[in-house]
N, C-alpha and C positions, 0 to 999 in steps of 0.2 A: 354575247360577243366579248371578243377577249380586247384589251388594247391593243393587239399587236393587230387584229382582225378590221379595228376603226380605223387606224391609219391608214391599212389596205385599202378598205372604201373610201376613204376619203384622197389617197391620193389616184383613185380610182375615176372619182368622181371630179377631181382639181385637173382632168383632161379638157380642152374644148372639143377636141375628137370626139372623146367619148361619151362627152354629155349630148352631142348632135345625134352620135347614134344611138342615142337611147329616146330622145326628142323622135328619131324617126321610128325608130321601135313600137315605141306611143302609139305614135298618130298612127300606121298600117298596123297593130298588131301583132307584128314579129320582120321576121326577115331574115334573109342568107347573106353570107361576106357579099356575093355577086349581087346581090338588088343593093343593097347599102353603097356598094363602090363606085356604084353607078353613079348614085345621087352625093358622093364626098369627094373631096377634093385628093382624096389618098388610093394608091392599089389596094386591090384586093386582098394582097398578102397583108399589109399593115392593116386592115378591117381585120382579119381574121386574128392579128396577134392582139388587135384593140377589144375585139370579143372573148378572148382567153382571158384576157385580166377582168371586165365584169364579170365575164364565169365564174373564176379564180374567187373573186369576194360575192358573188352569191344574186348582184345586181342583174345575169341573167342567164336562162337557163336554153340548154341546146335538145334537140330530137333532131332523130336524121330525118331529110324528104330528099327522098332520092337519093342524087351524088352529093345531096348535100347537107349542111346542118342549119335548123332554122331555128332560130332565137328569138324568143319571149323574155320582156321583161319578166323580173318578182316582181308585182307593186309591195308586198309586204315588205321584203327588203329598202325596195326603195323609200318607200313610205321610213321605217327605220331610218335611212339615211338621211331624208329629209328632217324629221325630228332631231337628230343630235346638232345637223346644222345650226338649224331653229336654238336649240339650246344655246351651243356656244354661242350663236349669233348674239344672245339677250344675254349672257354673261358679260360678255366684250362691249355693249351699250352699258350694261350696272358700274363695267371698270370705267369706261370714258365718262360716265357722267359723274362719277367720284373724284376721276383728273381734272375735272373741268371746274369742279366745285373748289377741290385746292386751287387751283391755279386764278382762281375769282380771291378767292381769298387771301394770297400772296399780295395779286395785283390789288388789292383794297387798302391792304396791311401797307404796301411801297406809296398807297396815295394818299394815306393819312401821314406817312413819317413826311414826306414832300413838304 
C-alpha cells in the first residue's frame, strides 16, 4: 500500500457512517444499499456513495444479486487497517509517555529551584 492508499483507508475508516456499516456488514455477512438504509439513519443514495468509498480503498467488495449490488467485507483488508491503527496507536502512547517523562522533569527541576 502506497501512502496516498493509507490516508484513503484511514479517512475511510475516521467515518461513523462507515464504520456502522461495516459493523453491520460483520455481523449479517454482507449486504445491499437497500438492507443497510434500512437499518442507518442516512438514504439509500448516501449508503451507496458510503459504499463506493470502502470499495474505492478495497474495505469492501461488490457482486450483483439481482438489481442489486451486495457487499462483503475483506477482512484481509481490514485486518490491515486494523494493524496500522494498532501501530500508530503504540507510536502516539511511546510519544506521550516521553512528554510526560519531560514534563515530570521540568516540574521536579521548578521544585527543587523553589
Amino acid at each position: 500500500m502506497t501512502a496516498a492508499v493509507d490516508d484513503d483507508l484511514w479517512s475511510a475508516v475516521g467515518d461513523p457512517t462507515r464504520r456502522r456499516m461495516l459493523d453491520l456488514l460483520l455481523a449479517d455477512g454482507g449486504g445491499t444499499a437497500t438492507s443497510l438504509s434500512e437499518r442507518l439513519p442516512v438514504t439509500r443514495q448516501a449508503v451507496a456513495k458510503h459504499l463506493g468509498v470502502l470499495d474505492r480503498v478495497g474495505l469492501v467488495h461488490a457482486a450483483p444479486a439481482g438489481r442489486e449490488r451486495r457487499y462483503r467485507v475483506d477482512e484481509e483488508q481490514l485486518a490491515r487497517a486494523v494493524a496500522q491503527l494498532s501501530s500508530v496507536g503504540a507510536a502516539w502512547d511511546a510519544r506521550l509517555r516521553r512528554i510526560k517523562l519531560i514534563a515530570e522533569a521540568v516540574q521536579r527541576e521548578r521544585a527543587d529551584q523553589a
